[in-house]
N, C-alpha and C positions, 0 to 999 in steps of 0.2 A: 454761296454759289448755289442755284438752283438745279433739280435735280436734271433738268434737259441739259443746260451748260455741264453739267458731270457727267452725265450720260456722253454728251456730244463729245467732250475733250479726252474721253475714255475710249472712243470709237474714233477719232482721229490719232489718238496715241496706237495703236492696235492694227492701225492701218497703214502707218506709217513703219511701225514695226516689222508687221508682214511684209511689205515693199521690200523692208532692208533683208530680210532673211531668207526671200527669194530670191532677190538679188546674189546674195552670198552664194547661194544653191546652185545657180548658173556659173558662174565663173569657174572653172578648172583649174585647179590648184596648181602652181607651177611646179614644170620638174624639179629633182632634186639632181645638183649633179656632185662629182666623187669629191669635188675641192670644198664640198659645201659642210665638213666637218666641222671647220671652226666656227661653224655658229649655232652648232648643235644645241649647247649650254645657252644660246645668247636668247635670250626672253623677249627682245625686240620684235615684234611682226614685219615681215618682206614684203616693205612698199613699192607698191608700181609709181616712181615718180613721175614717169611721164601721166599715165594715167592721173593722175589726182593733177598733172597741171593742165592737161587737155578739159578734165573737168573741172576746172578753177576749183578745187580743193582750198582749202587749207590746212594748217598742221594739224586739227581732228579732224580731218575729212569730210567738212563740211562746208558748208557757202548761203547765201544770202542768198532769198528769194519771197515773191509774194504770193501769198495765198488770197484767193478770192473765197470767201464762203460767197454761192448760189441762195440765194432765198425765192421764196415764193412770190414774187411778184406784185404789184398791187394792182392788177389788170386782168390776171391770169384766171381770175372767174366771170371774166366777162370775153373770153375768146371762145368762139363755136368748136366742136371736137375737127373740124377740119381744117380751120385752119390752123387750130393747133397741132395738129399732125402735121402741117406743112411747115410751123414755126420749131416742130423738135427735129425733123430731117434738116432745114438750114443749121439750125443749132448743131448738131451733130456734123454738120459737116466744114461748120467754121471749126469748132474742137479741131477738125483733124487736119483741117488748114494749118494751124495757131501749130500745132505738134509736127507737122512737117516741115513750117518756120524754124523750127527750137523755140519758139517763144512757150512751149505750153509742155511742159514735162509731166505733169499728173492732173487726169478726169477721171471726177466720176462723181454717180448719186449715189447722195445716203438712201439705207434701203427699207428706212420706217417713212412715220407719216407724222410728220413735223412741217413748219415753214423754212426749215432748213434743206434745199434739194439737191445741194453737191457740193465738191470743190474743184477747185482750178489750182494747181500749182506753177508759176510763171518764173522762168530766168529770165528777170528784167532787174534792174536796180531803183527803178524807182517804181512809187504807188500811181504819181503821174502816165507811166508809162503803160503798166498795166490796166488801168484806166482808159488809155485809147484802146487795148487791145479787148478788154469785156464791151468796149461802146461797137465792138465788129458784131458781138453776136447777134445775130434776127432775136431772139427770146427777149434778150436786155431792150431792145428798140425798140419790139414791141408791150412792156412794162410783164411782162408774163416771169419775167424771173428778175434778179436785182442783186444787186455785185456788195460783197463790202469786205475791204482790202485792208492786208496788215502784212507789213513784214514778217519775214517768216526766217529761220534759221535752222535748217536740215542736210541731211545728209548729201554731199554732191555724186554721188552714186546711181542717186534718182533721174539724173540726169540720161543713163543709159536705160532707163523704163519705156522710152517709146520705142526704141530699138529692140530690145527683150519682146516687149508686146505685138509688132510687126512679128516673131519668129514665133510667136504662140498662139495666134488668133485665128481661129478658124473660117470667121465672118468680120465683118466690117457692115457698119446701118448703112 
């Protein structure tokens, strides 16, 4: 494995991580009430079932989705700084199209200087699908950035990150 692909799957693990642990951070422990003795001893964690079916969970609390890694384009040194600025405002604002859909659960750029320039994390079931949805973005159309898709299998919790993000964000591009 080369040291960028270690690097990179080391920064995706990490990221992925931190997602789940802020997650956990937000949520409000439920009350405890007086009947709830007997399962003082019980080592089971208190699952929100409905939650985990509204998030198509499954029994490790997880679900199927696809990831786009973003790459650098093969065009993207031949666009002027304007209209590349016009082509990361559309981009930016298909993201939050795609995230107001629920098609598009996690954005963003990595924040070194690689051909590698972000991810997408998609609740769709297939690669075909996700595939019409990177063919929306301005960047992909115009060759400035470049999609490549793999199933993914993560936590379905990620699922409430646009939600989370909406109550945390102080700007929007």
């Amino acid at each position: 494995m080369s040291f960028l692909t270690k690097k990179f799957t080391l920064q995706l693990f990490l990221f992925i991580f931190i997602a789940s642990i802020s997650y956990s951070c937000l949520v409000p422990e439920k009350s405890k009430t007086a009947n709830d003795n007997s399962t003082k001893n019980n080592a089971e964690p208190s699952i929100d079932s409905v939650l985990a079916k509204q998030l198509g969970a499954d029994d490790y609390g997880m679900k199927m989705y696809v990831m786009a890694f973003l790459k650098k384009g093969r065009k993207r040194w031949m666009i002027d700084s304007v209209t590349a600025n016009k082509l990361q405002k559309a981009h930016m604002e298909n993201i939050g199209r795609l995230a107001d859909e629920g098609k598009l659960v996690v954005a963003g750029p990595f924040a070194d200087n690689t051909d590698l320039a972000g991810i997408y994390v998609f609740d769709v079931k297939t690669i075909e699908e996700a595939q019409k949805l990177c063919e929306t973005d301005p960047a992909i159309q115009a060759e400035s950035l470049a999609m490549e898709l793999h199933p993914w299998y993560g936590s379905a919790a990620l699922m409430k990150t646009v939600e989370i993000h909406k109550k945390i964000a102080k700007k929007s591009y």
